[in-house]
N, C-alpha and C positions, 0 to 999 in steps of 0.2 A: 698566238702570233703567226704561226706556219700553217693554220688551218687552209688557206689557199692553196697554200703549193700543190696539193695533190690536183684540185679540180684545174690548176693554171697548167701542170706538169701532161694531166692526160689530153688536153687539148693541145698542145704541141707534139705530147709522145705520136700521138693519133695519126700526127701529117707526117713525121716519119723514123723511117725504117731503123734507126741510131734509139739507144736508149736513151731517156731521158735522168741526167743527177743533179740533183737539190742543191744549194752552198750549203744546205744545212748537212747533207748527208754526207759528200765532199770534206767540209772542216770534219763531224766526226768520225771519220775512215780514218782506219791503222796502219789503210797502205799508204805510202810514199811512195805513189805514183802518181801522175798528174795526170787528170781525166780528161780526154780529148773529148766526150759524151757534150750536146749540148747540156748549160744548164742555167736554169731560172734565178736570178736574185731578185730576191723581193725587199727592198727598205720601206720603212717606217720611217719620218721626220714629226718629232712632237714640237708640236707649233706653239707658241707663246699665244694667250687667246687675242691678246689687243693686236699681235700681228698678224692673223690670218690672213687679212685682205691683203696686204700688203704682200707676203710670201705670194701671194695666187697671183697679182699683176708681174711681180719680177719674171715667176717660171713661166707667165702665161705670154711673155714679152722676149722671153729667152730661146723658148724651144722651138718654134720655127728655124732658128740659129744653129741652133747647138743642137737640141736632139734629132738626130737624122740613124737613119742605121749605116751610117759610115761613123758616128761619133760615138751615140750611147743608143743600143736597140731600145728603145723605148718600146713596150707592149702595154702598160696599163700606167694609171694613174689616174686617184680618186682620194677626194676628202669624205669618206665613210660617216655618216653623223647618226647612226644605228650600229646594234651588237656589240658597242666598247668604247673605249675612250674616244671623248671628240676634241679636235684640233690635230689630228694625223694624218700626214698628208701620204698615201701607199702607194707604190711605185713598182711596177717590176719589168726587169730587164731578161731580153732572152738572148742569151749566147750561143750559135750553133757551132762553134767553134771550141764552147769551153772555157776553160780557166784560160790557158794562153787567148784566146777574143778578147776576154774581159780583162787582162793586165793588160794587153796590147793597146785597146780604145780608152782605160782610164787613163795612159802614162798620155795619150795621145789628147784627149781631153781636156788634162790638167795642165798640157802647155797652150791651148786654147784662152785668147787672152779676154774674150767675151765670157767664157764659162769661167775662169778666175774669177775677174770683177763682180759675176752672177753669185758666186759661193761665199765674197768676200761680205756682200751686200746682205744676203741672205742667214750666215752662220749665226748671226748674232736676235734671227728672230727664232731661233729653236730654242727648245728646252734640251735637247739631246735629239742625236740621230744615230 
């Protein structure tokens, strides 16, 4: 599942000078300190297969709106249908900012009354996210 991070992480480490940290590597750190370090999230959403299409017109209707790099840095996003499960839609977000970016633009998001309605519409076509 984390098999990208590395190649998504050194093409950002690349452009700059700030190390780059994983959430994967972040959640398993022992320290309790909050990393100011950009870093990459990457989700997975498993799709219901009779909803694919459906899930693809909402977010494809949405994020001219909503994803902007004032609201959720959007960097990728693809329905992979080689190397693994199909009907998963992968996403990854780039924080240069860090964990405070990424609390800061979710809380700011979640009071976003288009991207509600977007999540409300949308929850009930996954299998899990």
């Amino acid at each position: 599942m984390f098999s990208l991070l590395p190649a998504l992480c050194s093409r950002w480490s690349s452009s700059s000078s700030k190390p780059v940290t994983t959430t994967m590597r972040a959640l398993f750190s022992q320290s309790s300190q909050v990393s100011l370090s950009p870093i990459v999230e990457l989700r997975e959403d498993q799709l219901q297969p009779q909803f694919v299409a459906e899930y693809i017109r909402a977010t494809t209707a949405i994020a001219p709106r909503c994803c902007t790099p004032f609201t959720t840095p959007l960097r990728f996003f693809s329905l992979p249908d080689t190397g693994g499960p199909l009907n998963i839609a992968t996403h990854a977000h780039y924080y240069s900012g860090g964990h405070p970016e990424r609390n800061e633009l979710q809380m700011a998001l979640a009071a976003h009354p288009e991207w509600v309605a977007y999540r409300q519409h949308c929850e009930p076509l996954m299998v899990s996210q």
